[in-house]
N, C-alpha and C positions, 0 to 999 in steps of 0.2 A: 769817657767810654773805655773799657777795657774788653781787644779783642784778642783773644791766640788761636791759631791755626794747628792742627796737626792731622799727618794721613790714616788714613785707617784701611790695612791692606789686607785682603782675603786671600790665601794662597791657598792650592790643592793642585793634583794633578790637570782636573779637568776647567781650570782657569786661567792656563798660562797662554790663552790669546786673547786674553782681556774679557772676556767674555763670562756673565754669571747668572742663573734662571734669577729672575725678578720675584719669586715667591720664595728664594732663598734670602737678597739682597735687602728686600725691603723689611723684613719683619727687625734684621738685624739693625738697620741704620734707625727701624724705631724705637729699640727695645733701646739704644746705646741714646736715642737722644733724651728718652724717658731716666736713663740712670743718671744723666749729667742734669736734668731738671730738676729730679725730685732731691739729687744733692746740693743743689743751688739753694734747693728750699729749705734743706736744712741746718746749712752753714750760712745763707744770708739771708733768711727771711722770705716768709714770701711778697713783701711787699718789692722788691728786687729781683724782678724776672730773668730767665737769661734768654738767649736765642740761639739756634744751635741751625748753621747752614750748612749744607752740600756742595761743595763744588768739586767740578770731575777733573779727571787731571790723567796721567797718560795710560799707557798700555804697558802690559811686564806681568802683572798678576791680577789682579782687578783693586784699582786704588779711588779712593773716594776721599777729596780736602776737605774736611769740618773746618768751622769756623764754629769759635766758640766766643758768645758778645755780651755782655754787663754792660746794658744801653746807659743804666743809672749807676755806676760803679763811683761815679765822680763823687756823689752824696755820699754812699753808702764807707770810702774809703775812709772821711775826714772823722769817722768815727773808731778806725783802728790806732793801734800804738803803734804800728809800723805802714803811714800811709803810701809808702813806695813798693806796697808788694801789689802785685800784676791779677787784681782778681782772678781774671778767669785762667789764668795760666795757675795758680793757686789751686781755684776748684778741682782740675783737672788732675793736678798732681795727689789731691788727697784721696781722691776717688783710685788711683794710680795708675792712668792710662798715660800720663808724663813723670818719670823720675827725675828727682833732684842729684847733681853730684853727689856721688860718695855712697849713696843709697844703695842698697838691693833693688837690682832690675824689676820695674811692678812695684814700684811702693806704694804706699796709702792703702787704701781699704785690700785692692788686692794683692799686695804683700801679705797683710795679715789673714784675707782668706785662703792663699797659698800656705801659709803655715797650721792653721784650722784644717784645712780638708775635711769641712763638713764635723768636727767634733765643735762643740758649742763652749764656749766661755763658761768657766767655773766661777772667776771674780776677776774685779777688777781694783784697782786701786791709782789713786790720785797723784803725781807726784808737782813740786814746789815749779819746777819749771812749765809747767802746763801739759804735762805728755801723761799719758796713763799706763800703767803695769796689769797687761790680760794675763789673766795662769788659765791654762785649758792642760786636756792629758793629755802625753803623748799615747804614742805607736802602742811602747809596753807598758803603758797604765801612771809611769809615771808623772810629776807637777813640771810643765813645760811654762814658759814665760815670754810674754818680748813685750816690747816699750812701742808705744805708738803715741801721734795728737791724738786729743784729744777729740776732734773733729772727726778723724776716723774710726771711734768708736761710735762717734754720734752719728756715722753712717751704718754700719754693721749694725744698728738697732734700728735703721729705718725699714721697713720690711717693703715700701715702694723701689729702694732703693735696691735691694737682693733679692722682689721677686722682675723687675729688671734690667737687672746682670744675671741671674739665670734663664731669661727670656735671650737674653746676648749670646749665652756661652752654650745654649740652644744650636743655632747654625754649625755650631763645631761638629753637631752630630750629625751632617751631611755629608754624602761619602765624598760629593766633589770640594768641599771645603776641609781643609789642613790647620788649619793656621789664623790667630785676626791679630796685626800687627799695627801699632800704632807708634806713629815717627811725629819725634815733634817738630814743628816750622820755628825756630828759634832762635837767638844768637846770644841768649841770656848764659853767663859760664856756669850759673848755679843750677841750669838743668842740663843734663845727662844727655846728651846726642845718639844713645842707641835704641833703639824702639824697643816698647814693652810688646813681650809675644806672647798671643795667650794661645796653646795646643791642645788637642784632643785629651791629656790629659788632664787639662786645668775645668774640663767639662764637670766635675763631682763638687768643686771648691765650695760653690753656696749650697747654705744648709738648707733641705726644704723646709718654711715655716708653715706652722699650722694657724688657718685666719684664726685670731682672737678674737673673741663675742663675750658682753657684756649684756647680761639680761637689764634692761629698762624698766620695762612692766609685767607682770604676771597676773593674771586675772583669771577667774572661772565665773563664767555667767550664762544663764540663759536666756536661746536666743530662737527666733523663729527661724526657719531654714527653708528655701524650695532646692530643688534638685533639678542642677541643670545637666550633670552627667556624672555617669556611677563607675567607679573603675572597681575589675570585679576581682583583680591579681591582690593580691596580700599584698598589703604594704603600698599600695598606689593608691591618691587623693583624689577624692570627689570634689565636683566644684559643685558650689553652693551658693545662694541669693541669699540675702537680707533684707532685701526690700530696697537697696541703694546702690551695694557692688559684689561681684560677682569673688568669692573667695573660691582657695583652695583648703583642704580640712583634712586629716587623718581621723577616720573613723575605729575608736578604740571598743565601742562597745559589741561584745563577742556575740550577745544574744540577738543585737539585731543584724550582725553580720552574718548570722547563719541564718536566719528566716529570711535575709535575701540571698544567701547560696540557695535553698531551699523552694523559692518562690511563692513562700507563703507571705513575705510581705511583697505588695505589687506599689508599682506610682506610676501615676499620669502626671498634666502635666496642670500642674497651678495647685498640685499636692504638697501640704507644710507640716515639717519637722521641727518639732519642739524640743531644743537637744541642751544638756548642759556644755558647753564649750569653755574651753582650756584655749586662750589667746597670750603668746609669749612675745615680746617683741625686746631683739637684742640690737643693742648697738657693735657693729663689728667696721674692719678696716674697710669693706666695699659699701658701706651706708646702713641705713636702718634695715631690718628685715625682719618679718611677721610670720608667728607659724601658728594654725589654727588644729586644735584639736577636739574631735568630739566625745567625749568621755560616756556622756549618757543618751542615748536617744528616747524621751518620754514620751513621747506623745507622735501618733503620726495621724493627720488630719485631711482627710480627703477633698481634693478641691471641688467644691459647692458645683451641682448641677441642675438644681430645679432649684425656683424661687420660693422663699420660705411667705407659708401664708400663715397668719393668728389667727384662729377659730375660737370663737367665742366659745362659752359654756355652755351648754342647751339648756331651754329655758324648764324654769323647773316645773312640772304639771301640778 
């Protein structure tokens, strides 16, 4: 097992009696254990879970001990070329909430989002000892550069991973919080004994990402439709029946959208729509997602009220 400890300390004016609202505290200690997971997952796999615990510890600003634990570190280490490095004190550092000697304060991922400030990586490049060369622009347009692991790029492109650390660096924009400082519990000489402090102005660092969607399937077909409710705003989606589940649909066709402004199309209830539909379903980072659209409305069919008799032919004289 490999565990490391460090504090994670909230300062602002309106904290210094230890005291902090729980809907400030708690979004924070979730978004920071979300970032040390979804980096676990991407430097070891998810078959190697980690676990990330609380323990509370004195009064001065409002401080909270993480524990950070690689229940399975023992297996997962006999796999590296250096099995004497401390996983999770490792993880920690490349994410850069513990700095190694000699480093810049904040190294790992947020070293290099401090130097980013939200401008995006133009390229990358590989170099022989395993570290990678970012060029992004600077301030005045010029080709800036720095050397990072490898690992820490492999974070910088997890977008679990930086949208949270901007759910983290969120709390900064609270007037009673100043400050989220992290001290590591340590006695190892190769890390850094001074806590990484992230400030009000480290609040811009992550870029916002836009989700990325993958279209799956695209289809047009028609399809019988009942109407379970009409939205009459532009741009707002009717739900609709199939005969099995209850959809949501953008209705594109303009002619029948003005005969129901207009009131000259009417529906009750057990009335079907015969419409050509546009069904798009994309794969994107929050799971699969479906969007239905109705392109044509042909046919609109009143629901059946008398029972249909067959009348024969009259007999011929």
């Amino acid at each position: 097992m490999s565990t490391t400890r460090f504090t994670i300390a909230f300062d602002g004016p309106a904290l210094k009696e230890g005291r902090m609202d729980v809907r400030d505290l708690a979004p924070a200690l979730l978004s920071l254990g979300r970032v040390i997971e979804a980096s676990n997952r991407s430097v070891n796999g998810s078959d190697h879970p980690v676990k990330i615990e609380a323990v509370a510890t004195g009064i001065g600003s409002f401080e909270v001990a993480i524990d950070v634990i690689l229940p399975m570190w023992e297996t997962l280490r006999g796999f590296l070329v250096s099995p004497d490095v401390d996983g999770a004190l490792k993880l920690l550092q490349i994410i850069g909430l513990i700095s190694s000697t000699g480093t810049a304060v904040g190294g790992g991922l947020l070293l290099l989002l401090r130097h980013l400030q939200g401008r995006p990586i133009k390229s990358a490049a590989q170099n022989k000892d395993g570290t990678v060369t970012v060029r992004y622009p600077g301030d005045d347009g010029s080709e800036m550069s720095l050397v990072v692991p490898i690992e820490v790029l492999r974070l910088y492109q997890e977008m679990a991973v930086q949208k949270e650390l901007a759910a983290l660096l969120k709390t900064l924009e609270k007037e009673a919080v100043d400050s989220i400082a992290f001290y590591p519990h340590t006695k190892d000489p190769a890390v850094d004994a001074a806590p990484v402090v992230l400030t009000k102005s480290d609040r811009g660092i992550v870029r916002p990402t836009e989700p990325i969607s993958e279209t799956v399937i695209d289809t047009t077909q028609r399809m019988a439709l009942s109407i379970r409710s009409l939205a009459f705003q532009e741009g707002n989606k009717w739900r609709l029946f199939d005969g099995q589940n209850v959809i949501t649909a953008t209705i594109e066709d303009r002619d029948f959208l003005e005969k129901v402004d207009r009131s000259i199309a009417r529906f009750a209830k057990g009335d079907v729509l015969i419409c050509l539909v546009r069904t798009v379903q994309m794969q994107t980072t929050e799971g699969l997602k479906t969007e239905h659209t109705v392109l044509r409305v042909e046919e609109h069919r009143p629901a059946p009220t008398q029972f249909s008799i067959s009348f024969d032919d009259p007999p011929s004289s």
